[in-house]
C-alpha angles and dihedrals in degrees: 000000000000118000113241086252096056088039089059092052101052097047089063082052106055093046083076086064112138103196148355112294135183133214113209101198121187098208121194129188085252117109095249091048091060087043096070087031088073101033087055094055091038094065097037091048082062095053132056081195087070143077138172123223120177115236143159131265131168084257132063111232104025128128124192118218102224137168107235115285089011142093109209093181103235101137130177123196109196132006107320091206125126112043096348093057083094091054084059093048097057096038093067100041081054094046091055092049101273098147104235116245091256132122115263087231087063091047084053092056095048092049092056096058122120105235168173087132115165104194115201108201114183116196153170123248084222090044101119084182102052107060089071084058096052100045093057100056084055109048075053089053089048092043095049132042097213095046118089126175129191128186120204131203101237081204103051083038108035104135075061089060108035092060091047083063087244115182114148130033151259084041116182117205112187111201084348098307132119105271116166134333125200132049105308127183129227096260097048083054090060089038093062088039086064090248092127127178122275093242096190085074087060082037097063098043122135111235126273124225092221122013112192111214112202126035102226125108097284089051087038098053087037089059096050100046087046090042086049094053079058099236123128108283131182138183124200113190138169092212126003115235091025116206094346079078088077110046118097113197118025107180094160100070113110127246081021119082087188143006142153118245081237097051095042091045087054094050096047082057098055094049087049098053082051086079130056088267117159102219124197120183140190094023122124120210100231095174138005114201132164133236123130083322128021108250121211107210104209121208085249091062102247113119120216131210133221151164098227135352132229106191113205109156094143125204147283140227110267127256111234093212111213133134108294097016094108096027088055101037105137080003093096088302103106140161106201117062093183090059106037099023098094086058085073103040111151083017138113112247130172125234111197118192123054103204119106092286095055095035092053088051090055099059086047096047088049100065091061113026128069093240139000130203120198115205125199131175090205130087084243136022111256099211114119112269101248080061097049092047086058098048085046092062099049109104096205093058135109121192114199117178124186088027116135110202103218108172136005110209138197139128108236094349130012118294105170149342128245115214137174120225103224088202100050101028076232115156104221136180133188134205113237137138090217147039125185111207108213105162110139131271140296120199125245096242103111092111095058097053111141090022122082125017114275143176130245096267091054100258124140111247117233144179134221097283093049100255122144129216082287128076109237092018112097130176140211139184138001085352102077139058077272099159088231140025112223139131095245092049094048092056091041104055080033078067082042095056100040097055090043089059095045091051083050088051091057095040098057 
């Protein structure tokens, strides 16, 4: 079932094994079932450190991962492949004894928890969002002995989910009620949980000669040039890797001819932890402000101090904001079509953009959906022309152009669109269970309104060196009035900034 390659990667895996470990597999005469049939034996036929017992869970086909004489509650229904291969992985590295790579001030938390809690994640195979999520619930079922998590294939389960209105993943169910949806860290689960951060340790720290407020590549490549100049460097981040999380296939970075958002954000970590960094993870900026230091208010209410500042918080995809966007959100409104597009599999669904972003949806989406609309406000789509070619091919594809999407409707999920044709004056509506907003970007500088200089768009004006309108405050990335938003560019005016702000640093 493995390919040789992958084969050859798992077996260097399993020899860190700590101890023995069992999978309990329920195995059903259905496809899927013989699918993890074979994947099950497959990896304990590469291990003498593990067995296979058959067992019986509330789903067929499902296996535990369990340390002998013990059920740690790590369960997987369906065939955890594609992006969630690596969950497995680690899960069973963790099950035999393997500490996850997570701060002992996280274990604590976990630890400290009130259960039993039983988590449900459903997932995609294609979801590049979704495997974060379920690697942390089961580092948390690993780390304590009344917590179980079980992720469940949509696909191999969708009358499941069907039924559990899911329409978005990774989708999270607590005692069998909806918990979270989206990706979620480690940290904004125990958030939710009521596990909340110890803020007088921020609180306390000393200050930092340049705090780096955002995670993506321009924080990312900021960190490791100020960390490099060997001053005290810091990097405060809601989510590490930013935006980048959520992009599936990057074929324009250089030196790569092609790589996955999850796979380079990972890598930029690493090479960040290989520097005296100090990373802080899961914390929003909710204010900057300037007295003998300037002092970064977080949403958590812990300040922190610094030197100098690189703001890198990146941007988001737009909101469209018309009537039922927000009402129907995870409720067949999505943004991601790599992620959500197998939930409506044989189904109509809306694109609306047609710039590169939307166009490039579309073709995705086609290839799994029964139809897809594009919707453009323009008189013509934006997207490149390689891209447009392609769309133009496709047979299960509709193109309308002047046409102004005023309200999705619906009553518990998404039933239509309403439109106006720009040409006719028409008022038009379509039927669909989905519609994938891909609209552009809007910078994360709402919490520094009134602060720095920005365009009109919202975006913090920078020079060349990549100073704002404040001594001592820089900026990088999407950010920024940066001509253009790509990877390369981000990393590269992340590098700008940094070594702005250290020159600013010498000088004063």
């Amino acid at each position: 079932m493995l390919d040789q390659e992958i084969k050859s990667q798992l077996n260097e895996y399993l020899k860190l094994l700590e101890n023995n470990i069992v999978i309990k597999a329920s195995i059903g005469s259905d496809d899927v079932s013989k699918e993890v049939e074979e994947l099950v034996n497959e990896i304990a036929g590469m291990s003498d450190k593990i067995t296979v017992e058959n067992s019986d869970f509330p789903r067929t086909p499902s296996f535990s991962i369990n340390r002998e004489g013990e059920d740690t509650g790590v369960v997987f229904a369906g065939v955890p492949l594609g992006h969630e291969f690596t969950s497995l992985v680690l899960a069973l590295l963790q099950v035999s004894g393997r500490p996850p790579k997570v701060d002992e001030k996280v274990i604590a938390q976990i630890q400290q928890l009130n259960g039993p809690l039983h988590f449900e994640t459903f997932v995609s195979l294609s979801c590049q969002n979704c495997p974060d999520v379920v690697q942390a619930l089961n580092v948390m079922s690993v780390v304590h002995p009344d917590i179980t998590h079980t992720m469940i294939e949509g696909s191999a389960f969708k009358e499941e989910a069907d039924g559990r209105d899911v329409m978005a993943v990774p989708a999270v169910f607590l005692d069998g009620e909806s918990f979270v949806n989206g990706r979620q860290t480690l940290e904004s689960i125990l958030e939710r949980l009521g596990s909340s951060v110890d803020t007088t340790e921020l609180n306390e720290k000393d200050p930092f000669d340049v705090l780096v407020v955002g995670g993506g590549p321009a924080g990312s490549s900021a960190a490791i040039y100020a960390a490099r100049k060997g001053i005290r460097t810091g990097i405060v981040a809601e989510r590490f890797g930013g935006q980048v999380q959520d992009t599936l296939g990057i074929e324009n970075f250089i030196t790569t001819t092609y790589t996955e958002g999850p796979k380079l954000v990972a890598n930029m970590e690493e090479h960040v932890r290989e520097y005296e960094v100090d990373i802080m993870n899961s914390m929003r900026a909710k204010s900057l402000t300037k007295n003998d230091l300037f002092e970064l208010e977080l949403e958590n209410g812990a300040t922190l101090k610094s030197k100098t500042v690189v703001i890198s918080t990146g941007a988001r995809w737009r909101n469209i904001g018309v009537p039922g966007e927000a009402e129907y959100k995870n409720k067949g409104v999505a943004y991601c079509p790599h992620c959500d597009g197998p939930i409506f599999a044989g189904k109509d669904v809306a694109v609306i953009g047609g710039g590169n972003s939307g166009v490039e949806a579309a073709i995705d989406l086609a290839g799994i959906v029964n139809h897809v609309t594009v919707i453009e406000y323009a008189a013509e789509l934006k997207a490149d022309s390689v891209l447009q070619d392609r769309l133009k091919s496709l047979p299960n594809v509709t193109v309308l152009t002047n046409a102004k999407t005023e309200e999705i409707y619906g009553s518990d999920k998404v039933e239509g669109l309403r439109y106006l044709d720009l040409d006719s004056g028409d008022a038009k509506e379509i039927t669909l269970a989905g519609v994938f907003v891909q609209i552009g970007l809007v910078p994360n500088t709402e919490w520094l309104q009134g602060t720095v200089e920005m365009n009109k768009f919202g975006e913090i004006i920078v020079d060349s060196h990549g100073t704002s309108s404040i001594p001592g405050v820089f900026a990088a990335g999407d950010c920024t009035n940066s001509a253009y938003k790509q990877i390369i560019i981000s990393m590269g005016s992340g590098a700008t900034a940094s070594l702005g702000a250290f020159d600013h640093l010498i000088r004063n």
